[in-house]
N, C-alpha and C positions, 0 to 999 in steps of 0.2 A: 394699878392699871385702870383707866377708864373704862366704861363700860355704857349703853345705850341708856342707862337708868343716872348718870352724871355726867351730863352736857350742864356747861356754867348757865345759869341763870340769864346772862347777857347773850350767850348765845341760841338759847331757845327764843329770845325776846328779839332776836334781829332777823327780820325779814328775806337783807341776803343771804344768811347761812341757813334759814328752816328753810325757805325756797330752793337754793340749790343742793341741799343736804335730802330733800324728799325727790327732786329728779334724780340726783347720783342713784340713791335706792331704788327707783321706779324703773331706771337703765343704768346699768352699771360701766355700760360702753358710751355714754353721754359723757364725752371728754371737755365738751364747755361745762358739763354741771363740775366736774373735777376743778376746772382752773380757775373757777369761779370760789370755788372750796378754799381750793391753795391760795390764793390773792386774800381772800379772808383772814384766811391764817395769817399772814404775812403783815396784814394793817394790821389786826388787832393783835396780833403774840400770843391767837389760842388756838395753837397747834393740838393741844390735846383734842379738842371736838373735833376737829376732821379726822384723829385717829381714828375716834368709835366710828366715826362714819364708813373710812376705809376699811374696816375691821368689820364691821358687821355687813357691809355688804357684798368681801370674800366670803363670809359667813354662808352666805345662802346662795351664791354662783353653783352652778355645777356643771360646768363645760368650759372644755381646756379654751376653745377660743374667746369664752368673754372672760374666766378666770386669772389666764394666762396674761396675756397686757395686763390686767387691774393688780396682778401682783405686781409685774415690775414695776408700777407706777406708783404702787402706797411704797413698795420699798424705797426707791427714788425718795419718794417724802419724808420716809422717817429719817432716813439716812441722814436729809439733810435737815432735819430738828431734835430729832435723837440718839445720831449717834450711832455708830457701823454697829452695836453690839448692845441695843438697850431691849428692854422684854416685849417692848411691842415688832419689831424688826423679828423678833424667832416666831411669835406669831404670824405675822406675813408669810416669813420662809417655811413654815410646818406647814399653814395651809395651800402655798404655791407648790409642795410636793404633792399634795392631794389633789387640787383639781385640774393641774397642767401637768400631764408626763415628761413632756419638753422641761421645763422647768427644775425639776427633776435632779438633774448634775449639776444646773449652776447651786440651785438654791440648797443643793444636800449640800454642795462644798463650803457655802458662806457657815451654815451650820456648824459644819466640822470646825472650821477655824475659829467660831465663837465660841463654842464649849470647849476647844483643845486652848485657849488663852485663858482661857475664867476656870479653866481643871475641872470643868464638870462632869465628869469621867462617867456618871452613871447615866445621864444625858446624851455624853456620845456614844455609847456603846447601845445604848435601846434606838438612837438614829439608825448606827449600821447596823442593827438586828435585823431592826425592818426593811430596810435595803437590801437588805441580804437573804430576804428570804421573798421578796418579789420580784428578783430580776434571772437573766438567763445564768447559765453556768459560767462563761468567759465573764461576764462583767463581775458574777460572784465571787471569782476567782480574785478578783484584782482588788473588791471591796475587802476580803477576807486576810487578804496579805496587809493590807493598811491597818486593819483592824486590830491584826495582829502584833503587827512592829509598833502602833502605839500604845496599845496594851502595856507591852514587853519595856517600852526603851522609855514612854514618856509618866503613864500611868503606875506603871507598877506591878498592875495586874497577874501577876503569872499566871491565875486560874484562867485567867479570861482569854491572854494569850494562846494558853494549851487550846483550848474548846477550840478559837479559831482556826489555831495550825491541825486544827484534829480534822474541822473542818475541808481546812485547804486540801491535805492530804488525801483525802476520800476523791478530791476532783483532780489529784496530780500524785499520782501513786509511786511514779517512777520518779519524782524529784527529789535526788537525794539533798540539796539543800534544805528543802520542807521537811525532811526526815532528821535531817542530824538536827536543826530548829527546836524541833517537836521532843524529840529523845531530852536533848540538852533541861529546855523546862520542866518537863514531866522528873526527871531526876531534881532538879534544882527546886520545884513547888513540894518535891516528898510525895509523887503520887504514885505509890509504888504500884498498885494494884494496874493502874493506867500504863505504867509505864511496863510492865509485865507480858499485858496483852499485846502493846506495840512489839516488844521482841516476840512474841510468839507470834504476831500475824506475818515476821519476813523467815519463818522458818522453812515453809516453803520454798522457799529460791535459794537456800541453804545445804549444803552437802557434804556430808563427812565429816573432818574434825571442824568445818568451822560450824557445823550444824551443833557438834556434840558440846562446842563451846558457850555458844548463846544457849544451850539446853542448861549447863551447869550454871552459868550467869543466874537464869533463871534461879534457878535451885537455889541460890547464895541470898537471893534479892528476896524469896522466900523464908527462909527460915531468918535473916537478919534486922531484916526491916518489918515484915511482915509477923515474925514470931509462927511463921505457919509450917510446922513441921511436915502436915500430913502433904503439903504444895510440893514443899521438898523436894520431899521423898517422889510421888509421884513422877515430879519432873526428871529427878535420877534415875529412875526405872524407865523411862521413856528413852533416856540416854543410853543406858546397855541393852535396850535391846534392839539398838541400832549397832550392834558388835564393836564399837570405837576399837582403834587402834593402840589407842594408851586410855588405860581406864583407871589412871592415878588419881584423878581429880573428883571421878566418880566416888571412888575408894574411900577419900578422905572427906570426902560429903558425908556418906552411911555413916563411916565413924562417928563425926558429929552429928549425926540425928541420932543414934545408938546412945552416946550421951549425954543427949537432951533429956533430961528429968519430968520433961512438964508431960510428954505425951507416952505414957508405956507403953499402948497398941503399938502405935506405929512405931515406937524404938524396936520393939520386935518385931516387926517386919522388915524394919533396917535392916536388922540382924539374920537375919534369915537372905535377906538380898547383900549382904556382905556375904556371908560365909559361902553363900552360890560362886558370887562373883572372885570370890578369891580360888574358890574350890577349881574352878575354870581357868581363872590364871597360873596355877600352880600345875609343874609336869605331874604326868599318873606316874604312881608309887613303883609298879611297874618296868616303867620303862626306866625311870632311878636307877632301881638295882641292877636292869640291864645293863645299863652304860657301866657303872659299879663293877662290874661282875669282868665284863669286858677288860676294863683297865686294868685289875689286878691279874687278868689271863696275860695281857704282857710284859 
């Protein structure tokens, strides 16, 4: 890429192009110093010198109204000597998101569509990072759903995906499409521990067996993937002492933590919370012999 330090030799030495090449910089809204630039370019075929020119005097604009025209007008330029997607054109369009807010959506979009054709996938996702963290919540909303589906469908990213729709989620709580989305990757990238806390944040709006079920979920997603028996356990004892209706699942979870080998504490407190839990589900001794006692009286 050019730079102010490699202007060709011919063109420091030509008269028309240092004269209007020192007004363009002197006023950057001096639109004859520009056409006088361009027509330069156009006789001689050294389009590279008016780049640095255009380039270095976005450089030092800082106000959307003389920043804003001179982007679209170096864009214009390049476009048509180099090409919808060449490294001086992302220059243009990075610094016309800097000094024009207006400019803003056209020049983030051209962006998007250069680095999603050239896969430059760490490129575009640090564009909508920052996008994405200086705009309102509705526009973040809709930058974050993009971000996300190309993460997921065109990039590859699951990680990146997840964060997104982790994102989205926080600002659309009750969208269950962002939700099954979200679950779907978070199992699919292996991120158990993420995917853990997602079912534990909808337990609240959960009641009863279906409450007792994402509790056991949990508990399976623990000790399976996780190796983490003490989670387990935990999370099964959270589950009976919500009294479930059928505590078969429960049941057979203790067992298996009871005979996990790795952790002896907590196998014995499995077992201690089985032998409760069964001691509870079984009729008292009691009333056995009663009913016993009764039938053999007829």
């Amino acid at each position: 890429m050019a730079t102010e330090e490699t202007f060709d030799e011919s063109a420091i030495n030509d008269p028309t192009f240092t004269e209007a090449s020192a007004a363009a910089r002197a006023n950057p809204s001096d639109d004859a110093a520009w056409d006088a630039l361009e027509d330069w370019a156009g006789a001689t075929q050294r389009p590279d010198d008016v780049s640095v020119v255009y380039r270095a005097a976005l450089a030092k604009v800082s106000t959307a109204a003389v920043g804003g025209p001179l982007a679209q007008r170096a864009l214009n330029f390049h476009e048509e000597w180099f090409g919808e997607d060449a490294p001086q054109i992302i220059e243009v369009l990075e610094r016309a998101m800097v000094v024009d807010p207006d400019a803003s959506d056209w020049a983030f979009q051209r962006l998007t569509v250069i680095y999603t054709g050239a896969e430059r996938w760490d490129e575009l996702f640090t564009l909508y990072d920052r996008a994405i963290a200086k705009t309102d919540d509705e526009r973040k909303a809709v930058l974050l759903e993009e971000a996300a589906q190309t993460a997921k469908d065109f990039a590859g990213r699951s990680d990146r995906a997840v964060d997104y729709l982790s994102q989205l989620r926080a600002l659309r709580p009750d969208d269950a499409g962002v939700a099954s989305n979200l679950e779907r990757l978070l199992e699919r990238a292996e991120r158990w521990a993420d995917l853990i806390a997602f079912w534990r944040a909808s337990l609240d709006t959960r009641t009863g067996g279906d409450a007792h079920a994402q509790r056991m979920r949990i508990a399976v997603t623990y000790l399976d993937k996780l190796g983490d028996s003490a989670g387990a356990l935990g999370e099964v004892k959270a589950a009976l002492a919500q009294a479930p209706a059928d505590a078969t699942e429960a049941v057979a979870m203790l067992e298996r933590i009871v005979a996990d080998e790795r952790h002896d504490r907590v196998g014995r407190s499995a077992l201690q919370s089985l032998r409760n839990t069964t001691a509870r589900a079984a009729p008292p001794t009691w009333c056995a012999h009663r009913h016993g006692a009764g039938a053999r009286g007829r």
